[in-house]
Backbone as CSV, one residue per row, in Angstrom:
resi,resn,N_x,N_y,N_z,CA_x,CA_y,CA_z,C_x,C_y,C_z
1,UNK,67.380,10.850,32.809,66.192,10.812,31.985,65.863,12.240,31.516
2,UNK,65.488,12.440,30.190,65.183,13.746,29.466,63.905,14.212,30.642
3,UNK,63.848,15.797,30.449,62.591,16.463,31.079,61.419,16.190,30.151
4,UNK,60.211,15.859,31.207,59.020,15.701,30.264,58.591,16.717,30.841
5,UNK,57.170,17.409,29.622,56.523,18.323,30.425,55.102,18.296,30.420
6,UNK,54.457,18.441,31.225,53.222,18.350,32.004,52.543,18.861,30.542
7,UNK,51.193,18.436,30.615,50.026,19.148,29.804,48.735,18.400,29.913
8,UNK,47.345,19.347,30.301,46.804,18.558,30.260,45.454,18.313,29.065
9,UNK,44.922,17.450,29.060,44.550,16.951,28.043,43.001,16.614,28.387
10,UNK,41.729,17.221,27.626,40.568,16.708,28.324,39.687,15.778,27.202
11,UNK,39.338,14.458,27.316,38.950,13.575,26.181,37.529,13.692,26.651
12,UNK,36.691,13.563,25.955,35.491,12.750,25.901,35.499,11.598,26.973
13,UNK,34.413,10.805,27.593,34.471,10.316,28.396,34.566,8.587,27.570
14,UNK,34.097,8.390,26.442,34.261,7.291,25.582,35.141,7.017,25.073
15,UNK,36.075,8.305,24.697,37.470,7.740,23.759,38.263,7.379,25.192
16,UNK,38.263,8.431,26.124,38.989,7.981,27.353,38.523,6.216,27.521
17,UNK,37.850,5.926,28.187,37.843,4.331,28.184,38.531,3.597,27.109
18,UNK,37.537,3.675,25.829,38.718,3.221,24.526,39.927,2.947,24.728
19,UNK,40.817,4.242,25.334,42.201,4.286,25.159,42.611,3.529,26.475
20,UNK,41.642,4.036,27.617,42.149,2.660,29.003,42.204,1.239,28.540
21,UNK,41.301,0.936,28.003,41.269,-0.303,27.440,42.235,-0.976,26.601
22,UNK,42.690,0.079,25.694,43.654,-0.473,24.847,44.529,-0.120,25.222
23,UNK,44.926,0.689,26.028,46.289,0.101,27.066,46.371,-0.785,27.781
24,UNK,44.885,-1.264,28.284,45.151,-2.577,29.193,46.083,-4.044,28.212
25,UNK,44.890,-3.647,27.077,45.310,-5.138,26.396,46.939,-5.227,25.468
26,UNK,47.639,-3.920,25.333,48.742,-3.311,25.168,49.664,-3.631,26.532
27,UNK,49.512,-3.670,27.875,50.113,-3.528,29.412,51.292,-2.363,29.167
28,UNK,50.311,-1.564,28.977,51.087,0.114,29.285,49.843,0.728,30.257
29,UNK,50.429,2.027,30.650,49.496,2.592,31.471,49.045,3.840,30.239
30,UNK,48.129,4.253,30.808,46.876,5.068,30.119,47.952,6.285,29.358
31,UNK,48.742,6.749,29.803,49.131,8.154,29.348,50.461,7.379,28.795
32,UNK,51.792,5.760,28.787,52.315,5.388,27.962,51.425,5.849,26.532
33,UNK,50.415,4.484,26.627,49.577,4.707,25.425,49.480,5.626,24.080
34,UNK,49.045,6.540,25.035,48.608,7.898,24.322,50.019,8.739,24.004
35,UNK,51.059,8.438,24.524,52.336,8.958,24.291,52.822,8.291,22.726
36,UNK,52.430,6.507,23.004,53.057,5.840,21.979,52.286,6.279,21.066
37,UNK,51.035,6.295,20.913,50.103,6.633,19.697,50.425,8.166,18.649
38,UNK,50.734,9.162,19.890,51.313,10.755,19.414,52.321,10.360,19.030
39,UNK,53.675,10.180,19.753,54.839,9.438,18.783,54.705,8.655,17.224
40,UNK,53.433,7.866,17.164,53.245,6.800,15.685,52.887,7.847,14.950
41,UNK,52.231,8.509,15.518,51.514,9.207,14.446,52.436,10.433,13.813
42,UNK,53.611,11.165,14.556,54.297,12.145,14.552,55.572,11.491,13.149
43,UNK,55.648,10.037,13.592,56.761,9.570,12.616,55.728,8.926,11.601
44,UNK,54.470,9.077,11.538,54.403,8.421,10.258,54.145,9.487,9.421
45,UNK,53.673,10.662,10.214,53.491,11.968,9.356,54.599,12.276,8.536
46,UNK,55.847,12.239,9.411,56.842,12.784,8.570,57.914,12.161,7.521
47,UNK,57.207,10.465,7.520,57.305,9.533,6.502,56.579,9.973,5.385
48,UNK,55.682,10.800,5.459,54.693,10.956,4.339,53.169,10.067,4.185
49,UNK,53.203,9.129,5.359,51.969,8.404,5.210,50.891,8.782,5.654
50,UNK,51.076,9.619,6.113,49.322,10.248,6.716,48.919,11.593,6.205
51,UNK,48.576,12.055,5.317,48.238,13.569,4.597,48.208,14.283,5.938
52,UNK,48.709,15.440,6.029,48.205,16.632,6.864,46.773,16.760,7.060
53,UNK,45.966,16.743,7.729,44.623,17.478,7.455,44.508,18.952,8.652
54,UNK,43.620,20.066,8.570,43.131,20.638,9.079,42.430,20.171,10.755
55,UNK,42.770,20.851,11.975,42.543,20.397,13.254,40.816,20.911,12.636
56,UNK,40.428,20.284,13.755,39.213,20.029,13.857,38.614,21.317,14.478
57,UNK,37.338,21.954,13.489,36.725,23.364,14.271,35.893,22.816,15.322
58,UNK,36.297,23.870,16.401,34.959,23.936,17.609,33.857,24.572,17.754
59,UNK,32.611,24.369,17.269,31.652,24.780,17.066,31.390,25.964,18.061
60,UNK,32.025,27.247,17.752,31.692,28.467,18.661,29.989,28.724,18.885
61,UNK,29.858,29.877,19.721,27.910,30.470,19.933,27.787,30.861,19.021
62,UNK,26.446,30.043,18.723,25.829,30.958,17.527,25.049,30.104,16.524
């Protein structure tokens, strides 16, 4: 089996459920899920179906 590598990842406490959930009704576990979803989204990008957009700013102090 290829090396995977660790990273961790901190959600909101709502999308987290969301995504438990829809792995339940999917029967993958929580981090399949979120693997398959980064994967869809990685090949549909480079199909051309999803525009690039800009990551999202984090509202620094101030």
């Amino acid at each position: 089996m290829a090396e995977r590598k660790s990273y961790l990842l901190r959600l909101p406490p709502e999308l987290m459920d969301t995504l438990h959930r829809w792995s339940k009704d999917e029967l993958r576990s929580l981090n399949a899920q979120i693997e398959y979803l980064l994967r869809d989204a990685v090949r549909q990008r480079k199909k051309g179906l999803v525009e690039p957009t800009d990551p999202p700013q984090e509202d620094g102090p101030g």
